[in-house]
C-alpha positions as CSV (number, residue, x, y, z in Angstrom):
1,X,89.8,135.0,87.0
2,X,90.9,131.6,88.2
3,X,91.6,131.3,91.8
4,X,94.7,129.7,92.9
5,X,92.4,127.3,95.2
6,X,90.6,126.2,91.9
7,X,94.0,125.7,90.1
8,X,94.9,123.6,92.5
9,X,92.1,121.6,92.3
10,X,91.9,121.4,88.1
11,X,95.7,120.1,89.0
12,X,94.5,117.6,91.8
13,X,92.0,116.5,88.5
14,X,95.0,116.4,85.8
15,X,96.3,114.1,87.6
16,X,94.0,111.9,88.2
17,X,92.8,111.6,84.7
18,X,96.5,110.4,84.1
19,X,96.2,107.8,87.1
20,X,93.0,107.0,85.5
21,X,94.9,106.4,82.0
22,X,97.4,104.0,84.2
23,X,94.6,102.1,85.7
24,X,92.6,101.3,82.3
25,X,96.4,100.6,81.1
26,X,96.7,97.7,83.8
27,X,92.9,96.5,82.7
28,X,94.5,96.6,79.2
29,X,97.2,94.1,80.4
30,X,95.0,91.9,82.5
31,X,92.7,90.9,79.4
32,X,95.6,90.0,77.0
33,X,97.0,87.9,80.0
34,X,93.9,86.1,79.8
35,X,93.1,85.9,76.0
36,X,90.7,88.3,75.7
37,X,92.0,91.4,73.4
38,X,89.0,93.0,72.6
39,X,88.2,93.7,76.0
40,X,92.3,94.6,76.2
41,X,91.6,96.9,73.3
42,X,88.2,98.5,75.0
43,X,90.7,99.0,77.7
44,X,93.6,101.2,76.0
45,X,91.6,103.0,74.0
46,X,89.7,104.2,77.8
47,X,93.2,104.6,78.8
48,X,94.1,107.2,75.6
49,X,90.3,108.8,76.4
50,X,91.8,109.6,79.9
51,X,94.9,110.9,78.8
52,X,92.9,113.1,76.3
53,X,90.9,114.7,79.5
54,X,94.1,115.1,81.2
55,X,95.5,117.1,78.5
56,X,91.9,118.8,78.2
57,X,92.7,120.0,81.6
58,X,96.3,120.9,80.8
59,X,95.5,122.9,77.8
60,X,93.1,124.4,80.1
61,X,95.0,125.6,82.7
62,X,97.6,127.0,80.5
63,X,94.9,128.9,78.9
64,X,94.1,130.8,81.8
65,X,97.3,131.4,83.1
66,X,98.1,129.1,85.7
67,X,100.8,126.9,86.1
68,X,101.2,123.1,85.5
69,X,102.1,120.9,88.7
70,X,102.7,116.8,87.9
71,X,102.4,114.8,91.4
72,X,103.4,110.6,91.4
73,X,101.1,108.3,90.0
74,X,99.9,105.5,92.2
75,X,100.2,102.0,92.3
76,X,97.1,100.8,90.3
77,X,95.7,97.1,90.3
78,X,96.9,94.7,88.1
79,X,94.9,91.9,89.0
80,X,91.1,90.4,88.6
81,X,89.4,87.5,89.7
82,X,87.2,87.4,86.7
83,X,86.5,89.9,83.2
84,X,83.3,91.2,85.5
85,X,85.2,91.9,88.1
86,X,87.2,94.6,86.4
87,X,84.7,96.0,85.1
88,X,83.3,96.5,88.2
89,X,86.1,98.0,89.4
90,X,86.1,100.4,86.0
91,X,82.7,101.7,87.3
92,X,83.8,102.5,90.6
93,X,86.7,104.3,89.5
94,X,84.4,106.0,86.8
95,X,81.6,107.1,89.8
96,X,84.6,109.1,91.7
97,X,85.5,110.6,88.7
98,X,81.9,111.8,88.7
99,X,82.4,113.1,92.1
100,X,85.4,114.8,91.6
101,X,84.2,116.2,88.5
102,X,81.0,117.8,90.4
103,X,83.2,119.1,93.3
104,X,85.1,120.6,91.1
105,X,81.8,122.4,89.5
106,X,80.4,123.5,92.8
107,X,83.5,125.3,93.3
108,X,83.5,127.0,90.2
109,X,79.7,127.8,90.8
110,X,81.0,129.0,94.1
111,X,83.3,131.0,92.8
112,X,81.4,132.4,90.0
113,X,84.4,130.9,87.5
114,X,81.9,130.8,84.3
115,X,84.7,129.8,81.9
116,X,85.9,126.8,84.2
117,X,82.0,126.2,84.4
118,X,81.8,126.0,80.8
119,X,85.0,123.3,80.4
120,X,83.3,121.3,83.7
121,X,80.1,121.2,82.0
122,X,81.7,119.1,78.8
123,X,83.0,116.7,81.4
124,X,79.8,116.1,83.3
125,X,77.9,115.2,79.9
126,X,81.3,113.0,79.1
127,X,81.1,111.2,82.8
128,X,77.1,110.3,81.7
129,X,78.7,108.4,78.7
130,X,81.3,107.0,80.7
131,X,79.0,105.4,83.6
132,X,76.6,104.4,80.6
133,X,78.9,102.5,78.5
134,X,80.6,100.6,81.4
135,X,77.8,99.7,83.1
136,X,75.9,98.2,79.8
137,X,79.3,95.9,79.5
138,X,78.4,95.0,83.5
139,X,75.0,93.8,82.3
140,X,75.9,92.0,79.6
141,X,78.4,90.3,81.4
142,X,76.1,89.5,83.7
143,X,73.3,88.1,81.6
144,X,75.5,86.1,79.7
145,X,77.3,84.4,83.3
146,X,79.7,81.6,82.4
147,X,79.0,80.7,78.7
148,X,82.4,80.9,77.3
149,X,81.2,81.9,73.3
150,X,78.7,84.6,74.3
151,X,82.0,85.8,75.9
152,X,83.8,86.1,73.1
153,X,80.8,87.3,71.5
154,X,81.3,90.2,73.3
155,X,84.8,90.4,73.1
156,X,84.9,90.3,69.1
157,X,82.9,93.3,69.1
158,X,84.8,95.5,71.5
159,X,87.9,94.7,69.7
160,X,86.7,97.3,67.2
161,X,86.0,99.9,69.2
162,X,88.8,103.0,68.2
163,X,89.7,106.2,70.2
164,X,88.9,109.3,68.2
165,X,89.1,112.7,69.6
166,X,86.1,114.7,70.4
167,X,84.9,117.3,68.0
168,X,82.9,119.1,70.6
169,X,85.8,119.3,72.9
């Protein structure tokens, strides 16, 4: 049984993955401002990956019987100094994600919570991807520095990237 302690916490992470949906929102927005909509359209579809984990925790919740709590969303960012630097910033975000992710686990291990376990332990492997695929964009990025066409290179090819559900999940 799901404590209420744990609830609140799988809330606390609800929410967050809906903040984190905002934030990759904003990202979005930045790269159309500056001509670049693959790297807009990386962007939205991270943002409807985020709202997929929210709702993965939603349906989650309501599964076992607790009870839905929405809290404000935070101001996010809006503003880059350069495509790098928001990436950057999308690893960082992704890296407390991680963390909330495992302190979410140990309580769960703590608490002996097997079936919360089990829905944790589809995040983790998810947060691997996550870290992965944002920090190979990072090293591109920075192997390429300022020429302008292996840019775009790299923007024509994320313009194709498409959000599709998980079938594991």
């Amino acid at each position: 049984m799901v404590s209420q302690r744990l609830f609140e916490k799988l809330n606390d992470q609800m929410n967050f993955e809906f903040y984190s949906s905002h934030i990759y929102l904003a990202m979005s927005a930045y790269f159309e401002s500056i001509d670049l909509p693959g790297f807009a359209n990386f962007f939205r579809v991270q943002a409807e990956e985020e709202k997929f984990h929210a709702m993965k925790f939603y349906s989650y919740i309501n599964e076992m019987e607790g009870r839905i709590f929405f809290k404000g969303i935070p101001d996010v960012e809006n503003e880059y100094s350069s495509a790098l630097d928001a990436l950057k910033a999308a690893l960082e975000h992704e890296k407390k994600v991680t963390k909330r992710i495992y302190e979410l686990m140990d309580i769960a291990l703590e608490e002996r919570e097997h079936a919360t376990m089990s829905l944790l332990k589809w995040f983790i492997d998810e947060q691997v991807e996550e870290e992965a695929t944002v920090n190979s964009l990072i090293k591109k990025l920075e192997r390429i520095g300022n020429d302008v066409s292996a840019l775009y290179s790299v923007d024509e090819q994320l313009s194709t990237r498409v959000f599709t559900p998980p079938t594991n999940a």
